[in-house]
C-alpha positions as CSV (number, residue, x, y, z in Angstrom):
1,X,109.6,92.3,83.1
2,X,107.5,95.4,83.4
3,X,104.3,96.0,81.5
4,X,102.8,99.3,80.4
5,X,100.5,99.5,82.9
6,X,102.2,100.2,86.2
7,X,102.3,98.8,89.1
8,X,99.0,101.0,90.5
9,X,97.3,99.6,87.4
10,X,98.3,96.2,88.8
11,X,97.2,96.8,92.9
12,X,93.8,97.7,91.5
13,X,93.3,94.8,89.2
14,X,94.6,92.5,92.0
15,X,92.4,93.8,94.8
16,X,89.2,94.0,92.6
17,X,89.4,90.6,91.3
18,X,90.0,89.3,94.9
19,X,86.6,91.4,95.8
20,X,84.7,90.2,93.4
21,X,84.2,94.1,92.0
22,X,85.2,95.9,89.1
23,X,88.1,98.5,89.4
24,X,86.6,101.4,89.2
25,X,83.8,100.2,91.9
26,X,86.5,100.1,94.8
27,X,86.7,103.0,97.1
28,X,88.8,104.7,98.4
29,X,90.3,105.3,95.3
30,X,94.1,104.2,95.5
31,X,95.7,107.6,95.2
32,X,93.7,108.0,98.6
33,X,96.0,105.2,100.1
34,X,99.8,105.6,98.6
35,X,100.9,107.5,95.6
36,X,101.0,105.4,92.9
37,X,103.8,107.6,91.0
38,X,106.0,106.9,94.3
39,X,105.5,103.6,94.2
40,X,106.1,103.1,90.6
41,X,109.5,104.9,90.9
42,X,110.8,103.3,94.3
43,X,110.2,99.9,92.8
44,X,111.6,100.2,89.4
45,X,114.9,101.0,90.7
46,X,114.6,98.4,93.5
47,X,116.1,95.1,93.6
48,X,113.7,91.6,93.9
49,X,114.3,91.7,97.7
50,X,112.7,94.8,98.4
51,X,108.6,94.7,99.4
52,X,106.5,97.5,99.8
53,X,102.8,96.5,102.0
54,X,100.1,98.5,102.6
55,X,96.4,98.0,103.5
56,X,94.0,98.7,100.5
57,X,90.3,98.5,100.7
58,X,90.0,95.3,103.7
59,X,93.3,93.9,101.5
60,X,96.7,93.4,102.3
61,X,98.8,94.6,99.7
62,X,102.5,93.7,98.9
63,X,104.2,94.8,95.9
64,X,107.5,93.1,95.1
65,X,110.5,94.4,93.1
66,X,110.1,92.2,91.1
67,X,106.9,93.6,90.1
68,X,105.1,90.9,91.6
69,X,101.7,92.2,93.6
70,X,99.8,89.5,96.0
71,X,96.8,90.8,97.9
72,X,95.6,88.7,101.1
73,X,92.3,89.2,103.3
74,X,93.3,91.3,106.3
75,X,91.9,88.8,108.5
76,X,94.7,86.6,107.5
77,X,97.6,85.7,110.1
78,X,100.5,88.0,109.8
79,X,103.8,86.1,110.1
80,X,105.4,87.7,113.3
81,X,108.9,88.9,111.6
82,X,110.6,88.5,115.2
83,X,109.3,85.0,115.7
84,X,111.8,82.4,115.6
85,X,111.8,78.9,114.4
Protein backbone atom coordinates (compact mmCIF):
# COMPACT_ATOMS: atom_id res chain seq x y z
CA UNK A 1 0.00 0.00 0.00
CA UNK A 2 1.12 3.43 -1.04
CA UNK A 3 0.86 6.48 1.15
CA UNK A 4 0.45 10.09 0.01
CA UNK A 5 3.75 11.01 0.52
CA UNK A 6 5.90 9.41 -2.13
CA UNK A 7 8.51 7.37 -2.13
CA UNK A 8 11.22 10.67 -2.05
CA UNK A 9 9.16 11.79 1.01
CA UNK A 10 10.04 8.29 2.37
CA UNK A 11 14.21 8.19 1.23
CA UNK A 12 14.39 11.44 3.15
CA UNK A 13 12.66 10.49 6.31
CA UNK A 14 14.65 7.13 6.29
CA UNK A 15 18.14 8.60 5.70
CA UNK A 16 17.59 11.47 8.28
CA UNK A 17 16.36 9.37 11.01
CA UNK A 18 19.33 6.99 10.46
CA UNK A 19 21.64 10.34 10.80
CA UNK A 20 20.37 11.50 13.56
CA UNK A 21 19.23 14.99 11.52
CA UNK A 22 16.18 16.46 10.60
CA UNK A 23 15.06 16.30 6.88
CA UNK A 24 15.49 19.34 5.77
CA UNK A 25 19.16 19.52 7.53
CA UNK A 26 20.63 16.84 4.91
CA UNK A 27 22.55 18.06 2.00
CA UNK A 28 22.72 17.51 -0.92
CA UNK A 29 19.24 17.87 -1.25
CA UNK A 30 17.80 14.61 -2.92
CA UNK A 31 16.70 15.98 -6.28
CA UNK A 32 20.62 16.56 -6.40
CA UNK A 33 21.02 12.69 -6.34
CA UNK A 34 17.99 10.92 -8.44
CA UNK A 35 14.74 12.43 -9.56
CA UNK A 36 12.35 11.77 -7.25
CA UNK A 37 9.35 12.04 -9.93
CA UNK A 38 11.41 9.18 -11.90
CA UNK A 39 11.60 7.19 -9.13
CA UNK A 40 8.08 7.60 -8.01
CA UNK A 41 6.79 6.56 -11.50
CA UNK A 42 9.32 3.55 -12.27
CA UNK A 43 8.30 1.99 -8.97
CA UNK A 44 4.61 2.34 -9.01
CA UNK A 45 4.30 0.36 -12.09
CA UNK A 46 7.03 -2.08 -10.88
CA UNK A 47 6.54 -5.42 -9.51
CA UNK A 48 7.91 -6.44 -5.59
CA UNK A 49 11.10 -7.86 -7.31
CA UNK A 50 12.31 -4.86 -8.74
CA UNK A 51 15.00 -2.59 -6.44
CA UNK A 52 16.21 0.53 -7.24
CA UNK A 53 19.89 1.62 -4.98
CA UNK A 54 21.57 4.51 -4.89
CA UNK A 55 23.99 6.33 -2.59
CA UNK A 56 22.35 9.30 -0.60
CA UNK A 57 24.23 11.51 1.83
CA UNK A 58 27.15 8.50 3.29
CA UNK A 59 23.71 6.05 2.89
CA UNK A 60 22.95 3.32 0.94
CA UNK A 61 19.63 3.55 -0.31
CA UNK A 62 17.32 0.79 -1.80
CA UNK A 63 13.84 1.28 -2.64
CA UNK A 64 11.70 -1.67 -3.22
CA UNK A 65 8.56 -2.18 -5.39
CA UNK A 66 6.99 -2.84 -2.95
CA UNK A 67 7.45 0.55 -1.55
CA UNK A 68 9.66 -0.62 0.97
CA UNK A 69 12.98 1.85 1.54
CA UNK A 70 15.99 0.44 3.80
CA UNK A 71 19.04 2.69 4.19
CA UNK A 72 22.40 1.01 5.37
CA UNK A 73 25.86 2.89 6.31
CA UNK A 74 28.09 2.78 3.31
CA UNK A 75 30.72 1.26 5.17
CA UNK A 76 28.62 -1.78 5.38
CA UNK A 77 29.67 -5.04 3.37
CA UNK A 78 28.04 -5.26 0.04
CA UNK A 79 26.91 -8.83 -0.79
CA UNK A 80 29.04 -9.64 -3.93
CA UNK A 81 25.99 -10.61 -6.44
CA UNK A 82 28.39 -13.07 -8.37
CA UNK A 83 29.50 -14.83 -5.25
CA UNK A 84 28.35 -18.27 -4.90
CA UNK A 85 27.34 -20.27 -2.00
Amino acid sequence: MMDNEGLAYRVIEAVAQKSGKSPESLSPPLYDVIDPDALDALMAHSSEDVRVSFKYNGYNVQVSGDGTVSVTSSDAMEPDPTASE
